[in-house]
N, C-alpha and C positions, 0 to 999 in steps of 0.2 A: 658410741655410735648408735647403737639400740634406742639410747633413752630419746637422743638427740632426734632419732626418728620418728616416734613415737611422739614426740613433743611438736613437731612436723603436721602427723597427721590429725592430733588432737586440733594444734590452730587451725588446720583447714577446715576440718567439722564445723569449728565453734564460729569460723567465718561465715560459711553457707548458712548455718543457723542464725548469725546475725542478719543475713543479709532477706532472711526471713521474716527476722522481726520489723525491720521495718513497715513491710506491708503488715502483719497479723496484729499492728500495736494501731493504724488507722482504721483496721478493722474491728477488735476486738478491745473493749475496756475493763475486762471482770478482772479481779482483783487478784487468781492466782496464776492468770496467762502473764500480769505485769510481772507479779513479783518472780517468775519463772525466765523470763526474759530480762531483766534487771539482772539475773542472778548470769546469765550464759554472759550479758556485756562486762560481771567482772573480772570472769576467769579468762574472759579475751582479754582485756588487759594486762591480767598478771601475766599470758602468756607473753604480748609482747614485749614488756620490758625484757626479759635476757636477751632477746631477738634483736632491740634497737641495742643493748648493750655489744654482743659481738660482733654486729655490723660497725660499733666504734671502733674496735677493737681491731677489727680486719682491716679497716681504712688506716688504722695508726701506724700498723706491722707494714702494711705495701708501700710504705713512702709516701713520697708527693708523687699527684699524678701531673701528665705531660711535662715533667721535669726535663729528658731533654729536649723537647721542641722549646720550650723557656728557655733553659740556657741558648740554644742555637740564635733566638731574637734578640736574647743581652747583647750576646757577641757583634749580630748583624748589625745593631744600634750603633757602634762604637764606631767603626770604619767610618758608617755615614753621617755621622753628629761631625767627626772629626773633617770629615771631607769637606763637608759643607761650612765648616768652621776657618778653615782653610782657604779654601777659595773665597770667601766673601771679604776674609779678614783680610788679604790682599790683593783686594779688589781694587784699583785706581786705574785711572788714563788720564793724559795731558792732552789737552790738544791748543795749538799754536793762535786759532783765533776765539775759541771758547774758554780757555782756561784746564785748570785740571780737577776734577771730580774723584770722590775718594766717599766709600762709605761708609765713613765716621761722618760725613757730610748729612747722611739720611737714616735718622731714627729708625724708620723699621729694621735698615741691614743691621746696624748696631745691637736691638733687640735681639735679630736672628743669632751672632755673633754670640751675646751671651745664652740666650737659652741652650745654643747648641752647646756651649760648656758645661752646660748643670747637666744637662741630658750623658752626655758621654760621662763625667765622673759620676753620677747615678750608676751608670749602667753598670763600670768598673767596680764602683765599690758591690753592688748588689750581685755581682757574681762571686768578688770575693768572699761574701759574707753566705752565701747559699751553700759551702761547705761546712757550714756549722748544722747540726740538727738539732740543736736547741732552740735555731731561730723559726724551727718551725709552729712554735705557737704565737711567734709576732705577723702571721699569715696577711693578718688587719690591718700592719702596719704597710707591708709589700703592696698592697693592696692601694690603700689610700696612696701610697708613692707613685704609684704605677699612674694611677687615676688623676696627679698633680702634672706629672709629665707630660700624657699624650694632653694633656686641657692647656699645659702651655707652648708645650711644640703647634698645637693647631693655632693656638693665638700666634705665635712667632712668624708662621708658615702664612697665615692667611694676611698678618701686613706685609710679611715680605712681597708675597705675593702682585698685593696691591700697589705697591710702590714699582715693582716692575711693569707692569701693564700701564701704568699712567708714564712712564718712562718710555715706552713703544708706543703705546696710543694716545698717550696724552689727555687733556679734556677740553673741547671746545666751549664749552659753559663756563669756567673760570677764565679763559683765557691762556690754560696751560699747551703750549706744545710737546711733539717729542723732541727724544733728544736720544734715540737709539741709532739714528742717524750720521751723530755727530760723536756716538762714545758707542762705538759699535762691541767694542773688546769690553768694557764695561757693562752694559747689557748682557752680552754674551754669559759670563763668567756668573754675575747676578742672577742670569735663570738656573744655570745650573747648580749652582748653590740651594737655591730655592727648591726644584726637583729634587736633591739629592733629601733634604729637611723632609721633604714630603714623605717619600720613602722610609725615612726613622721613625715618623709619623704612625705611617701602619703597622709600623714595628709595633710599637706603642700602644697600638689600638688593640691589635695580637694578641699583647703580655695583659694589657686588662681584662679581657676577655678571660686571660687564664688565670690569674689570679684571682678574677672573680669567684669563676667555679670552684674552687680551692677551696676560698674561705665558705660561700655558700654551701657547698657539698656533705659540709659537716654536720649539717644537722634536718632530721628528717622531716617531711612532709606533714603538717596538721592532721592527725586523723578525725578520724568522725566518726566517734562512737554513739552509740543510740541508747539514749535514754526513755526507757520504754517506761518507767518509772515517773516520770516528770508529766510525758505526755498524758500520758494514762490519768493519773491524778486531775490534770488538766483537763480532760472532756468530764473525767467523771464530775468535774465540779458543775462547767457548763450544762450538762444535764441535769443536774441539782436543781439549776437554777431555769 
């Protein structure tokens, strides 16, 4: 604890003293103010490395962080991928002078249908697999999954979307009318499929979020050490010349 302390307030000296040199190295260019300051930026160094070391160290021992608000969004996914999988996938109406509509009929539902499948066995399998703690160095791996999903729930989301609205409002520039009019119970069921997708959506958006942080977190900030040695040499030559 002593030494540990003491190693504390040596780095904070040798900070304030760097943080000196920066101005006294545009000011001053003699030869043993450089090599005096050159010499303080490399004992700041060695100090930090144990420092970035048990900062690894203490992130590895505490777990994954937001671990359960992540699990909580796996879970949430699941109900609503499934719901929405659900209601779309039995989506039809007949009617007596139109005919009967079915959303195997129109690509986007179809689209919605299957991504909402990948989406919930995603979600299933990556809860199952988050009991391992081994898989905590494939972070990169969670990461890119996570970032594959919400990119095709939003494409899934945004034609379903689309096909609903043209189905309510139709388009007058094509010639399309609606037709929520005539397949009321079909519209109906279609939005809220579409809604519930949205919802997994943010889910989704959530988990990238957090697994970003994850894998990012791991590694620290660029420092900026000051090379008073570089500079210094530098003007001296400029003045030479």
């Amino acid at each position: 604890m002593a030494s540990h302390h003491s190693h504390r307030k040596t780095g904070a000296a040798l900070g304030h003293l760097s943080a000196l040199a920066a101005v006294l190295c545009a000011l001053d260019t003699s030869a043993p103010l450089t090599v005096f300051l050159s010499t303080i930026s490399v004992h700041r160094t060695h100090l930090q490395r144990p420092a970035a070391a048990r900062k690894m160290t203490t992130a590895t021992t505490t777990g994954r962080p937001f671990k359960v608000p992540e699990m909580a969004l796996r879970v949430c996914v699941i109900p609503l991928a499934v719901a929405s999988l659900w209601r779309m996938a039995t989506n039809r109406q007949a009617d007596d002078a139109y005919g009967e509509i079915s959303f195997s009929n129109l690509s986007g539902f179809k689209y919605l249908v299957v991504i909402n499948a990948i989406t919930a066995a995603y979600s299933v399998l990556s809860i199952l697999l988050s009991s391992f703690k081994s898989l905590a160095r494939y972070d990169w791996l969670v990461f890119v999954l996570d970032q594959a999903a919400a990119y095709l729930l939003l494409t899934s989301c945004s034609a379903a979307a689309e096909v609903v609205y043209l189905a309510r409002e139709g388009d007058r520039q094509v010639s399309w009318g609606e037709v929520c009019s005539y397949f009321g119970r079909f519209c109906g069921r279609a939005t809220v499929s579409v809604a519930l997708q949205a919802a997994a959506l943010l889910c989704f958006v959530a988990l990238s979020l957090v697994s970003a942080f994850r894998v990012f977190s791991k590694f620290d900030a660029p420092g900026a050490d000051v090379d008073c040695s570089a500079s210094g040499s530098k003007q001296a030559d400029e003045q030479g010349k």
